[in-house]
NURO-25645 format. One line per field, with one value per residue (C-alpha): x negated, y, z. Coordinates in steps of 0.5 Angstrom, whole numbers, plus 500, padded with zeros to 3 digits. Layout:
# residues N
c1 <- X	...
c2 <- Y	...
c3 <- Z	...
END
This chain:
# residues 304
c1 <- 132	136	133	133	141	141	137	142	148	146	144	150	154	148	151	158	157	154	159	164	162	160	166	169	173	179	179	186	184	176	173	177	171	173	170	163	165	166	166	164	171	176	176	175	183	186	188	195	199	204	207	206	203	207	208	203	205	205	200	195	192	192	198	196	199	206	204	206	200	195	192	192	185	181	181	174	170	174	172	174	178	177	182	185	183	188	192	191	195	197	197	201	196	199	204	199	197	204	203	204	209	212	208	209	207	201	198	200	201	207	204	206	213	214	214	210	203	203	202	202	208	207	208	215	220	226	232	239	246	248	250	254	260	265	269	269	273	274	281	283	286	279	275	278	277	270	268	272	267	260	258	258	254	247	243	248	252	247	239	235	227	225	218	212	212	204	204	205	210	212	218	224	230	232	239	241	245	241	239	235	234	228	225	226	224	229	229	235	239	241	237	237	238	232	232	227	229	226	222	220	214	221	222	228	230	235	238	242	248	245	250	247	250	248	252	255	256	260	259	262	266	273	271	267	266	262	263	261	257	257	254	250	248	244	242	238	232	227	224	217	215	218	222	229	233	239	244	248	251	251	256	258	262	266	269	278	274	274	280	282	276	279	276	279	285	287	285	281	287	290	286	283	289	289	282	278	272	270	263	259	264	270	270	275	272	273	269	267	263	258	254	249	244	241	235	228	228	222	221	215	216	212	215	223
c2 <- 540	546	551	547	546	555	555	550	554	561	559	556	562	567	562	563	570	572	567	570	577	575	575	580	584	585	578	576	569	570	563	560	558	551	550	551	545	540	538	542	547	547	546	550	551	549	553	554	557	560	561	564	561	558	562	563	558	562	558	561	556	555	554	551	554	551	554	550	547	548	543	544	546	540	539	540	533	530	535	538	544	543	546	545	549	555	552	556	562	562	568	569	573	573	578	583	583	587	593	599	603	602	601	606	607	605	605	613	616	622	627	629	631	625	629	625	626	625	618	616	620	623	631	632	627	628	624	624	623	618	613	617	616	620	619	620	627	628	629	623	626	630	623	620	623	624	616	616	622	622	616	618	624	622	622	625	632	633	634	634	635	635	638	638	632	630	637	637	642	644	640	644	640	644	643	644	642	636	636	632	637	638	631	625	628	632	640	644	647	653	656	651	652	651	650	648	641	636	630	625	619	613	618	620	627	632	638	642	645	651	656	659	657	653	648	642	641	635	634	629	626	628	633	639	643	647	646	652	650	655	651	643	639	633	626	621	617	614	608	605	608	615	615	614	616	612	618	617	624	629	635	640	646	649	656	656	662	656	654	654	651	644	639	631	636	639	644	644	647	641	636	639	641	645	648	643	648	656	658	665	670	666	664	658	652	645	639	634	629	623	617	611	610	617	614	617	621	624	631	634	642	645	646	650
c3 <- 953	956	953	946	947	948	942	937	940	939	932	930	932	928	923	923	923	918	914	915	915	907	905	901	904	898	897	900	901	906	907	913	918	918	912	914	920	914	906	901	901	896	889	882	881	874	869	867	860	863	870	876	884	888	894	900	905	912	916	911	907	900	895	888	883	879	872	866	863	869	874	881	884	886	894	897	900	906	913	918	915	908	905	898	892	888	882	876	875	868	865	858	854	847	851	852	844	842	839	844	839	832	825	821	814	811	818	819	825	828	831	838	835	831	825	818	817	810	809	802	800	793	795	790	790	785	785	781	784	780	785	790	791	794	801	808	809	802	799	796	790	788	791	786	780	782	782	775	772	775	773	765	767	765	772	776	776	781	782	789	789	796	796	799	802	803	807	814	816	809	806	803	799	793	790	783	776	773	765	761	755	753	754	757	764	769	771	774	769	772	779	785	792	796	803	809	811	817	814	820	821	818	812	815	811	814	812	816	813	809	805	799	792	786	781	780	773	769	762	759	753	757	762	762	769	773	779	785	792	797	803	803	808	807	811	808	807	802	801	802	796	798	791	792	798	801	803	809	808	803	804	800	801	796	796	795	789	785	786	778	776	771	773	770	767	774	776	784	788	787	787	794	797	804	806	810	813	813	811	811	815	815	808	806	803	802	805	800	802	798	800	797	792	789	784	782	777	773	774	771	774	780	786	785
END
C-alpha cells in the first residue's frame, strides 16, 4: 500500500510538470495549475465588434472583454481553480481597409518626388485666357479696363499651351498672343515664350517667374493694342480631364518701355502708375496679376 501511494504521488506530480512545462512561453496568460485540479478550464471567449479587454486584474486571473458586441468567454465547468474564459477583444476591421495614401488619376501613381507619370493626360494641353480677370496687386485703373476689353477678345488676348504632359519630366508652358486665323483651331499670332514648368501627380501646373518676352494683344471693335511682356509666372491646375485649367496666378511683367502703349484710350503710364516690380538688371516693370477660368481650346500645332 505504501508503496503504491509512492507510485500515485510521483505520477501526480510527473503530471503537473509536463503540463506546465507545455505551455507556451509567449503566451501571457500560461495555464494556471489549478485548472488541471478541477473542471474543464475556461471557456471559448466571445467575439466583440468594437472595444478593447478590460484591464488584467492583479491577482492574474482572466478578465472578459468589454467589446461592444462580444460576449464574455463561457467559464469553465465547476472545479478547484477553474478559471473564467477571455472575452472577445473586438478589433474594428474596417479601419485596416483604408487606403495608405491618396488616389490619383486613373489609378496612377507619383513617383519617389511626387511628380505625375503620365496618367492619361493628352501630351498638349492648350487654353484661352478668356476667363481671367484681372486684380490682387494689380493698378486698379489698368484692372479696370482690362475686365472691360478682354471679354470681347475671341479666346483671350492670351494663349497658354503646356506640353509635353504624358511625358515624365518634360513639360514646358509656352506663352503667346492668341488668334483664330486660318480656322477654326488656335495658334500663336506672334512667336511665343516657351519655358520649362513643374507638373505634379494633383495636376498642379507651376511656372516659376521667367523673364522672356511675348505679346498680349487686344483687337476689338474699340481698342487695338499690343501689349509687351518681359517676364511671366504661372500657378494653376487642370481638371480631371486635363483640359481647362484653374489659374490661382498668372503674373506678368510689363517693361515701363511700353508706357506709351494706348490701351481703352489711355495710354499704360497712366493707367498702371508707379513701377511695382524690376525684372533682368534692374529694369522697371509693372506687375499685373490674373485669375479664373482659362478654357480649352483646340490647337492643331505641334509642340511651340
Amino acid at each position: 500500500m505504501e508503496r503504491l501511494d509512492w507510485l500515485l504521488a510521483t505520477g501526480l506530480g510527473c503530471f503537473v510538470l509536463l503540463a506546465t512545462g507545455c505551455s507556451r512561453k509567449d503566451d501571457p496568460h500560461p495555464a494556471s495549475i489549478d485548472s488541471f485540479f478541477g473542471g474543464s478550464g475556461g471557456g471559448t471567449g466571445g467575439t466583440g465588434a468594437t472595444g478593447q479587454p478590460d484591464a488584467e486584474p492583479q491577482d492574474g486571473s482572466s478578465a472578459a472583454g468589454s467589446g461592444a458586441g462580444g460576449s464574455a468567454g463561457e467559464s469553465g465547468s465547476a472545479g478547484a481553480g477553474a478559471t473564467a474564459g477571455t472575452g472577445g477583444s473586438g478589433e474594428d476591421l474596417d479601419a485596416s481597409l483604408e487606403p495608405d495614401g491618396p488616389i490619383y488619376k486613373d489609378g496612377a501613381l507619383p513617383d519617389d518626388t511626387g511628380s505625375w507619370d503620365g496618367g492619361s493626360c493628352p501630351d498638349i494641353d492648350a487654353v484661352g485666357t478668356h476667363g481671367l480677370t484681372a486684380g490682387g496687386a494689380t493698378p486698379v485703373a489698368f484692372a479696370n479696363a482690362y475686365n472691360a476689353l478682354a471679354p470681347n477678345v475671341a479666346g483671350g488676348p492670351l494663349l497658354i499651351v503646356l506640353s509635353g504632359l504624358s511625358t515624365q519630366g518634360q513639360w514646358f508652358a509656352s506663352f503667346g498672343p492668341l488668334t483664330f486665323a486660318g480656322g477654326m483651331a488656335a495658334d500663336f499670332a506672334a512667336p511665343p515664350m516657351t519655358v520649362g514648368m513643374d507638373f505634379n501627380a494633383n495636376l498642379q501646373v507651376n511656372v516659376a517667374m521667367a523673364e522672356g518676352a511675348f505679346d498680349l494683344i487686344f483687337d476689338t471693335s474699340s481698342t487695338q493694342a499690343t501689349i509687351p511682356v518681359a517676364a511671366v509666372s504661372l500657378d494653376g491646375v487642370l481638371d480631371n480631364e486635363c483640359a481647362n485649367m484653374t489659374v490661382s496666378h498668372l503674373t506678368l511683367l510689363i517693361p515701363t518701355t511700353a508706357g506709351n502703349v494706348l490701351f481703352d484710350g489711355t495710354s499704360l503710364s497712366a493707367l498702371l502708375g508707379t513701377p511695382t516690380a524690376t525684372y533682368g538688371g534692374g529694369e522697371q516693370a509693372w506687375r499685373v496679376e490674373l485669375s479664373g477660368a482659362a478654357q480649352q481650346v483646340a490647337y492643331n500645332n505641334p509642340k511651340p
